[in-house]
mmCIF file as Biopython writes it, N, C-alpha, C and O atoms, coordinates in Angstrom:
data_model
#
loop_
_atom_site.group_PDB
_atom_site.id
_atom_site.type_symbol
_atom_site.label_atom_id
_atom_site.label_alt_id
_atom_site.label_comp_id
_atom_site.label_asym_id
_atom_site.label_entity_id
_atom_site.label_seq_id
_atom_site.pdbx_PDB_ins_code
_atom_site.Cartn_x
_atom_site.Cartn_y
_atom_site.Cartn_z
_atom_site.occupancy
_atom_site.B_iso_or_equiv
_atom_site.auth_seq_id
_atom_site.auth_asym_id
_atom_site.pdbx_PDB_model_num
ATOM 1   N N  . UNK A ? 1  ? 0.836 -1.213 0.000   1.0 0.0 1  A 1 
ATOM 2   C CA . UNK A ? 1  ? 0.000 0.000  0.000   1.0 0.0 1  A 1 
ATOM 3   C C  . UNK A ? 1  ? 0.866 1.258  0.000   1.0 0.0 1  A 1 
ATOM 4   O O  . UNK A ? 1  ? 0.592 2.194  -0.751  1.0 0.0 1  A 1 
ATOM 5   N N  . UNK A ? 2  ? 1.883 1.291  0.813   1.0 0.0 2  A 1 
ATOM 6   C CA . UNK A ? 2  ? 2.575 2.560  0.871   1.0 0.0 2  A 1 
ATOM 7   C C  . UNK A ? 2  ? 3.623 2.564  -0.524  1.0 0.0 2  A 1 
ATOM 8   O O  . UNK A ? 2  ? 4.161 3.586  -0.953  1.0 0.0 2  A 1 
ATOM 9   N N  . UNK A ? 3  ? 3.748 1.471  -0.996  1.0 0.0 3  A 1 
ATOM 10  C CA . UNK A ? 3  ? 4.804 1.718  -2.332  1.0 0.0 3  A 1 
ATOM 11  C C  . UNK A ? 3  ? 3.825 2.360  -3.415  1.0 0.0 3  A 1 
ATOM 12  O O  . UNK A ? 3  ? 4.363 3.279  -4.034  1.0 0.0 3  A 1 
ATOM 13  N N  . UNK A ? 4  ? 2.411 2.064  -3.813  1.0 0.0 4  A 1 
ATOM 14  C CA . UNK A ? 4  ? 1.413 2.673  -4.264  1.0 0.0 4  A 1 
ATOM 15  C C  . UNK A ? 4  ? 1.148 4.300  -3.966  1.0 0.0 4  A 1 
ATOM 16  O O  . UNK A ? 4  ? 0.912 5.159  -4.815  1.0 0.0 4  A 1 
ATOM 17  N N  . UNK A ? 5  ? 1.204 4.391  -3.214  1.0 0.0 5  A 1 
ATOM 18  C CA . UNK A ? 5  ? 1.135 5.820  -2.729  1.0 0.0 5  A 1 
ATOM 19  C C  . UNK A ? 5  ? 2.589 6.568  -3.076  1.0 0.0 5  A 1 
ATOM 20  O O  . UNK A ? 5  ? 2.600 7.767  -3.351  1.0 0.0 5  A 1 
ATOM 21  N N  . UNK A ? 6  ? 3.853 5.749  -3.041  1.0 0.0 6  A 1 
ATOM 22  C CA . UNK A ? 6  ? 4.611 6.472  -3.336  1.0 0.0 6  A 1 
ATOM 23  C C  . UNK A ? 6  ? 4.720 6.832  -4.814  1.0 0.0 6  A 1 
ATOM 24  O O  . UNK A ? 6  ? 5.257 7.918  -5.034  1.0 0.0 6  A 1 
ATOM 25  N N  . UNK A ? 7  ? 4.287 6.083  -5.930  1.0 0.0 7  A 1 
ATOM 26  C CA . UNK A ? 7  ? 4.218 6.370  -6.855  1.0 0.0 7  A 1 
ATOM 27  C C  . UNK A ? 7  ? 3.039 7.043  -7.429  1.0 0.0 7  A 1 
ATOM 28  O O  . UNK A ? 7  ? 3.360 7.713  -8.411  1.0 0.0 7  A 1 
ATOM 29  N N  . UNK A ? 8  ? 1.684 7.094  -7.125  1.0 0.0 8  A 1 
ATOM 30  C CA . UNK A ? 8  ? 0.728 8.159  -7.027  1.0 0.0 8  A 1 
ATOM 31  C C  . UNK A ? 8  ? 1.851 9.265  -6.910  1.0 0.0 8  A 1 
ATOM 32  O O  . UNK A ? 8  ? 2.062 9.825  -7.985  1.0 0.0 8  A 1 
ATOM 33  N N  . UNK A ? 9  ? 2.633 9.715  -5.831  1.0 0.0 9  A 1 
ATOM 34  C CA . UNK A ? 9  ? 2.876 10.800 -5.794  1.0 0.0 9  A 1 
ATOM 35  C C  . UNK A ? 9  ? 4.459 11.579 -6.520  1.0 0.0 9  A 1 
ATOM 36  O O  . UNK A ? 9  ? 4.871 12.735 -6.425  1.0 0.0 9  A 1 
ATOM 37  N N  . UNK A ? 10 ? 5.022 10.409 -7.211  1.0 0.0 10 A 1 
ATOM 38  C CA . UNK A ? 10 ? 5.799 10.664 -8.287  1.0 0.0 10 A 1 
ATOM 39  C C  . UNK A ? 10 ? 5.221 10.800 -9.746  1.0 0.0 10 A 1 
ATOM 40  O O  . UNK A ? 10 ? 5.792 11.336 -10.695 1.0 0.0 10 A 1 
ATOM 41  N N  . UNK A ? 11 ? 4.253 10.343 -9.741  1.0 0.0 11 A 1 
ATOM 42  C CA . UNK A ? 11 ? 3.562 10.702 -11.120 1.0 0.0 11 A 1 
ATOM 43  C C  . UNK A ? 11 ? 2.617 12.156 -10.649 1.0 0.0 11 A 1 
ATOM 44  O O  . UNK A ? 11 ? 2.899 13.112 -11.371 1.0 0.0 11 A 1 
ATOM 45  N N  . UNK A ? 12 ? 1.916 12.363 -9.933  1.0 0.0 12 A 1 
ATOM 46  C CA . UNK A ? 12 ? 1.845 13.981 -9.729  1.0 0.0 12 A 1 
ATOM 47  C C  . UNK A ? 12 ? 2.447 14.670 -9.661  1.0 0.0 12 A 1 
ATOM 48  O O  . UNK A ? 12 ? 2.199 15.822 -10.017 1.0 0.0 12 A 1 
ATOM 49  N N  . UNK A ? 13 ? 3.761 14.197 -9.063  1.0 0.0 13 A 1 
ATOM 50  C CA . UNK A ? 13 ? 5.056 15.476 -9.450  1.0 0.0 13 A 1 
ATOM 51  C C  . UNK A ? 13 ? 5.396 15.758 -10.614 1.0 0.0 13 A 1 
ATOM 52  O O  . UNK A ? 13 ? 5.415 16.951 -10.915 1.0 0.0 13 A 1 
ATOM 53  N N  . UNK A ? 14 ? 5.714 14.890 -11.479 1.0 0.0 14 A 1 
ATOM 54  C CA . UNK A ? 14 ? 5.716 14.447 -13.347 1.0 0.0 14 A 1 
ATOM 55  C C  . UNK A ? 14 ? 4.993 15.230 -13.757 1.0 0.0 14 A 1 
ATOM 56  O O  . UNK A ? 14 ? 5.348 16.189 -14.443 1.0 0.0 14 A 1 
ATOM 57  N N  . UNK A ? 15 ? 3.877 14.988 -13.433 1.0 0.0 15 A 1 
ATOM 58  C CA . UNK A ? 15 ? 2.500 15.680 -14.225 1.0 0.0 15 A 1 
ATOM 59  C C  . UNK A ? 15 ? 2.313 17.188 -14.070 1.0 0.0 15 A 1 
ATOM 60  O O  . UNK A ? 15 ? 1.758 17.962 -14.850 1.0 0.0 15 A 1 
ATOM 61  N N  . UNK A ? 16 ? 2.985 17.475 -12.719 1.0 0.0 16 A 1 
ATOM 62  C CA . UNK A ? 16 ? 3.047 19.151 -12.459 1.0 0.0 16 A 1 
ATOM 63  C C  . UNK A ? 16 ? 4.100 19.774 -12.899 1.0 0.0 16 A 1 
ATOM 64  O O  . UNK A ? 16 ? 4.139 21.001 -12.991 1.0 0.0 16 A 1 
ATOM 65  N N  . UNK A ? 17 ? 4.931 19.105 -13.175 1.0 0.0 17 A 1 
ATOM 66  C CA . UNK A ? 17 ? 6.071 19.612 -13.766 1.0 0.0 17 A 1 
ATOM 67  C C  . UNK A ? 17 ? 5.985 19.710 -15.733 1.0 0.0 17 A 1 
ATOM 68  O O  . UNK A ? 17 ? 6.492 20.423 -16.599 1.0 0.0 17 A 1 
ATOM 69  N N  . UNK A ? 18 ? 5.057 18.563 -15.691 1.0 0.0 18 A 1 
ATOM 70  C CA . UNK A ? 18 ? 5.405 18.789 -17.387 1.0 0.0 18 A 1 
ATOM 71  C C  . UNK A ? 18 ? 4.171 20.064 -17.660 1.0 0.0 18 A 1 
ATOM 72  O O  . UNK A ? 18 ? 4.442 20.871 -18.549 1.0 0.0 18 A 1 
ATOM 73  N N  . UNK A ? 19 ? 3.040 20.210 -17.021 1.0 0.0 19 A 1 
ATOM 74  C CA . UNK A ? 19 ? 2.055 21.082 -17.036 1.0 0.0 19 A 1 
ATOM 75  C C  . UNK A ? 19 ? 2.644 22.600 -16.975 1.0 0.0 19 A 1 
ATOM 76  O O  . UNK A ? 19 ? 2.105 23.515 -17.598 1.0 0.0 19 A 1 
ATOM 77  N N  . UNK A ? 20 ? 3.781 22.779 -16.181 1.0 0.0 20 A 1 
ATOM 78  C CA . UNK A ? 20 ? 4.761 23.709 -15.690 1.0 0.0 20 A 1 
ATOM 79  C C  . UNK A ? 20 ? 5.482 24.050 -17.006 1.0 0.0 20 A 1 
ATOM 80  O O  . UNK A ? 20 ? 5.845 25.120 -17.494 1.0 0.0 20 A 1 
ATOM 81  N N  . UNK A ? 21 ? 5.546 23.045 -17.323 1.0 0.0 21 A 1 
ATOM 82  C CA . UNK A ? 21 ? 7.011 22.976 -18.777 1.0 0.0 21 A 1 
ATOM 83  C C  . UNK A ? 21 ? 5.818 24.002 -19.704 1.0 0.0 21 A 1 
ATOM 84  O O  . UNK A ? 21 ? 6.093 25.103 -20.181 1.0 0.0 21 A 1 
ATOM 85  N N  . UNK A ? 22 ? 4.654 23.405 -19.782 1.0 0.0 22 A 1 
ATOM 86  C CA . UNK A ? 22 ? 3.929 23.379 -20.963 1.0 0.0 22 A 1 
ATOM 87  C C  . UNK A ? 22 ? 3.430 25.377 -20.992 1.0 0.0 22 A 1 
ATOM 88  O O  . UNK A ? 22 ? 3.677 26.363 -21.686 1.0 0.0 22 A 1 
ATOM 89  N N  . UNK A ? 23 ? 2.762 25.084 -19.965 1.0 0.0 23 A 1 
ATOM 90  C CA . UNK A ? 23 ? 2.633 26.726 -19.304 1.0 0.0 23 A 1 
ATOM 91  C C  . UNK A ? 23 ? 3.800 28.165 -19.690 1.0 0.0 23 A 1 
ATOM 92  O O  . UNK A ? 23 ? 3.788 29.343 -20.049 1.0 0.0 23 A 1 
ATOM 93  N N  . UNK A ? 24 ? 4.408 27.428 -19.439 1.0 0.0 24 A 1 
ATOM 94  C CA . UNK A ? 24 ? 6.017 28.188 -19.895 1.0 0.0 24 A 1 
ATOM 95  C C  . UNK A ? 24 ? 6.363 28.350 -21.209 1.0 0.0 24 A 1 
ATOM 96  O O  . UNK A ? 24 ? 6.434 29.440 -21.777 1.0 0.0 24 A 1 
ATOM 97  N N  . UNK A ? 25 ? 6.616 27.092 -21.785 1.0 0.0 25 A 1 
ATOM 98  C CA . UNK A ? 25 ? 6.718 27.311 -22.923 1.0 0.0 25 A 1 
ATOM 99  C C  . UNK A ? 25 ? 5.488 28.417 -23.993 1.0 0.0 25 A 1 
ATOM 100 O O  . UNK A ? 25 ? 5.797 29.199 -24.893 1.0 0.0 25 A 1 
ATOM 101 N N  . UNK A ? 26 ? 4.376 28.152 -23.566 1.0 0.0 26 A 1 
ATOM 102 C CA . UNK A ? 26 ? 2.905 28.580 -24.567 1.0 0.0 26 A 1 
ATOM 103 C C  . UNK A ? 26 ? 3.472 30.015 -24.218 1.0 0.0 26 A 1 
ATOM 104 O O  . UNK A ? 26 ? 3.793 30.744 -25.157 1.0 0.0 26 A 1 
ATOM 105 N N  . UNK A ? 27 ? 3.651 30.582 -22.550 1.0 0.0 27 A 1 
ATOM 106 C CA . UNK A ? 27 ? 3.647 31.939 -22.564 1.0 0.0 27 A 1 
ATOM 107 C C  . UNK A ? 27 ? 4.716 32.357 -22.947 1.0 0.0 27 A 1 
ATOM 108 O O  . UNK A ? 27 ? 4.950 33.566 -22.970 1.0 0.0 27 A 1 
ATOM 109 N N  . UNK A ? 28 ? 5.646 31.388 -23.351 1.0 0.0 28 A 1 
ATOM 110 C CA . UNK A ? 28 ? 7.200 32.139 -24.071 1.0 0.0 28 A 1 
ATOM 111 C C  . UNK A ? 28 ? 6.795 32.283 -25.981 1.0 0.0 28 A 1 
ATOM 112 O O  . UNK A ? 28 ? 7.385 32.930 -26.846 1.0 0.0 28 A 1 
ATOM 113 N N  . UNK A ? 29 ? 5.744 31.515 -26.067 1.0 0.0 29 A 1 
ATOM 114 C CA . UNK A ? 29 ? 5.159 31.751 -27.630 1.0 0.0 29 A 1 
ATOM 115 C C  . UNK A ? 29 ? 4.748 32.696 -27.836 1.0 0.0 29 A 1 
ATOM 116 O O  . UNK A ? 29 ? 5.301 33.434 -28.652 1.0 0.0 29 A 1 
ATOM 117 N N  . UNK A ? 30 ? 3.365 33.144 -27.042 1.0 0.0 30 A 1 
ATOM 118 C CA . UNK A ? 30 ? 2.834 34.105 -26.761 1.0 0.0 30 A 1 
ATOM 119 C C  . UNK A ? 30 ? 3.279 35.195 -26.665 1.0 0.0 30 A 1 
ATOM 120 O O  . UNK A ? 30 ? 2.694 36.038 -27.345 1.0 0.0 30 A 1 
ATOM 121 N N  . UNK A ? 31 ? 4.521 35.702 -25.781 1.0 0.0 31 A 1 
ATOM 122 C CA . UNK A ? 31 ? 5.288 36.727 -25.978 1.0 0.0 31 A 1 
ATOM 123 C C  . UNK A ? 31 ? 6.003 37.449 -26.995 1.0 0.0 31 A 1 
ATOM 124 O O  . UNK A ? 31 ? 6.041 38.633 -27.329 1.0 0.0 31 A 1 
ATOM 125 N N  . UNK A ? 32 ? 6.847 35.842 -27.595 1.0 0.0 32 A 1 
ATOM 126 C CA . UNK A ? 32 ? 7.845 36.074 -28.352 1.0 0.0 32 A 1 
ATOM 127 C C  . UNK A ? 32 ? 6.432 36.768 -29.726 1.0 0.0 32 A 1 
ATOM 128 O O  . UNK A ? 32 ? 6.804 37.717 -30.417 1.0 0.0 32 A 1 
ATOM 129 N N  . UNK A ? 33 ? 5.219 36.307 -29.922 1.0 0.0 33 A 1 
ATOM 130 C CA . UNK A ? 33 ? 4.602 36.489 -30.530 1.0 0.0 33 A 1 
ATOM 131 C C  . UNK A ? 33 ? 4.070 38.001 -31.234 1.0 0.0 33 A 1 
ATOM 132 O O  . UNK A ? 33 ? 3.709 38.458 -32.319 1.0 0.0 33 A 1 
ATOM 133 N N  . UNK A ? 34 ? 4.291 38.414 -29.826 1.0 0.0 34 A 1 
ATOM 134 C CA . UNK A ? 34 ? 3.303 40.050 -29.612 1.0 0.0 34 A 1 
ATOM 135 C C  . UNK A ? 34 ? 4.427 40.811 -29.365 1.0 0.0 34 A 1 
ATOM 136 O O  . UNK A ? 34 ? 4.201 41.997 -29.124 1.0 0.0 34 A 1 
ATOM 137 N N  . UNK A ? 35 ? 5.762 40.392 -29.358 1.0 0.0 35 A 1 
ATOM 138 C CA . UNK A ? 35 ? 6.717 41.290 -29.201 1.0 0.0 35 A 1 
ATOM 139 C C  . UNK A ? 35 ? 6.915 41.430 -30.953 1.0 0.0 35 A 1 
ATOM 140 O O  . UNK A ? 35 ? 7.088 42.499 -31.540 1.0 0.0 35 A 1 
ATOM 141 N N  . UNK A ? 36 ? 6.842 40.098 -31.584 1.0 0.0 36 A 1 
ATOM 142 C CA . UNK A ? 36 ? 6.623 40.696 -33.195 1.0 0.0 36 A 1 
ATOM 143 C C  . UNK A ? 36 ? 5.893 41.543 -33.645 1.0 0.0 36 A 1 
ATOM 144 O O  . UNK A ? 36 ? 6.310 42.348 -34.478 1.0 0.0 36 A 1 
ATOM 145 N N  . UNK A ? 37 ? 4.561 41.553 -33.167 1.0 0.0 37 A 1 
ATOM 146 C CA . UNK A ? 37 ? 3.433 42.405 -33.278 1.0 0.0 37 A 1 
ATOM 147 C C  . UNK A ? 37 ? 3.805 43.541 -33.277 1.0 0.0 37 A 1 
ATOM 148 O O  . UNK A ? 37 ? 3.487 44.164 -34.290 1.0 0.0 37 A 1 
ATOM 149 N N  . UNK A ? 38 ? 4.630 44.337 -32.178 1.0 0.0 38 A 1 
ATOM 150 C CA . UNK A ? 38 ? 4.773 45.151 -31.781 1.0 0.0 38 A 1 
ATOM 151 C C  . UNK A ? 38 ? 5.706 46.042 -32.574 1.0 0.0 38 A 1 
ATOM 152 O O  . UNK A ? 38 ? 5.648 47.246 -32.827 1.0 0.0 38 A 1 
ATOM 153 N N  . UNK A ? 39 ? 6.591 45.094 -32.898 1.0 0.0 39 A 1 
ATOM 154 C CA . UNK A ? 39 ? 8.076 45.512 -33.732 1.0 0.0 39 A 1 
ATOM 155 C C  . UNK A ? 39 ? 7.562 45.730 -35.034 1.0 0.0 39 A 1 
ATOM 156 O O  . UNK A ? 39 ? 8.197 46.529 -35.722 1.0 0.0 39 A 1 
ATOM 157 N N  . UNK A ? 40 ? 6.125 44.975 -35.745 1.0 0.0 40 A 1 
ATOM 158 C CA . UNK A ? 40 ? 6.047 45.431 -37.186 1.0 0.0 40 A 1 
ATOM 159 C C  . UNK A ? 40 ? 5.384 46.709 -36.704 1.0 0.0 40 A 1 
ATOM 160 O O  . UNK A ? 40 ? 5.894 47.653 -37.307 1.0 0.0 40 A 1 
ATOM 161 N N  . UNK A ? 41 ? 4.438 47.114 -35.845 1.0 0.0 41 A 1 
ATOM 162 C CA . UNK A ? 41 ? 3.655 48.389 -35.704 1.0 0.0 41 A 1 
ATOM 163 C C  . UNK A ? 41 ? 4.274 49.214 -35.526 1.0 0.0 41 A 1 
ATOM 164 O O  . UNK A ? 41 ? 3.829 50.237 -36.048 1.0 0.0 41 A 1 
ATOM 165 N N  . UNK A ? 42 ? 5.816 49.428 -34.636 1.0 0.0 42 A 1 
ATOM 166 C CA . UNK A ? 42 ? 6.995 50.206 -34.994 1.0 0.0 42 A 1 
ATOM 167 C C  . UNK A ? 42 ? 7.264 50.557 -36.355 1.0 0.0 42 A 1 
ATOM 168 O O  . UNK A ? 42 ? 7.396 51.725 -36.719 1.0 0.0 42 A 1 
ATOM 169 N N  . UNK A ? 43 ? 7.352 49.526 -37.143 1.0 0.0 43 A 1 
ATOM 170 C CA . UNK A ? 43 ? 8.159 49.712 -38.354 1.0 0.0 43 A 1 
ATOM 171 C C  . UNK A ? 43 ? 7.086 50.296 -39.232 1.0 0.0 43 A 1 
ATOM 172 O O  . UNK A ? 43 ? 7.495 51.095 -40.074 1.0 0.0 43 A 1 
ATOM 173 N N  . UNK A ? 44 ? 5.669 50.033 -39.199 1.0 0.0 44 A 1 
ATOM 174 C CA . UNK A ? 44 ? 4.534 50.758 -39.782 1.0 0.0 44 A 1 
ATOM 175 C C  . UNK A ? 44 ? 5.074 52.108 -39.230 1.0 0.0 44 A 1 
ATOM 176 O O  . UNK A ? 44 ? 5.859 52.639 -40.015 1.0 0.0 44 A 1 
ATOM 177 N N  . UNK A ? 45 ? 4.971 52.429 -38.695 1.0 0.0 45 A 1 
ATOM 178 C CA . UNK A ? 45 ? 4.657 53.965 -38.089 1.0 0.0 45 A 1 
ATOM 179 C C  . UNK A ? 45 ? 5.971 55.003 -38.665 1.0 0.0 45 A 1 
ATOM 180 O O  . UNK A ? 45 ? 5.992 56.197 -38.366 1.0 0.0 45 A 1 
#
């Protein structure tokens, strides 16, 4: 029972961490995204 539980709680760590990864990465897209945005509306102007 307790070796069960220990791995329940290595796969929630896994899982929060890759959710973490994922989070990160999208808002490093997102950025890198609208910082383009930004740089063509510079270059418009």
């Amino acid at each position: 029972m307790k070796k069960n539980r220990i791995s329940v709680l290595v796969l929630s760590v896994a899982f929060a961490a890759t959710l973490a990864l994922v989070i990160v990465g999208a808002a490093g897209v997102v950025g890198a995204m609208n910082e383009q945005q930004l740089q063509q509306l510079e270059d418009a102007q």
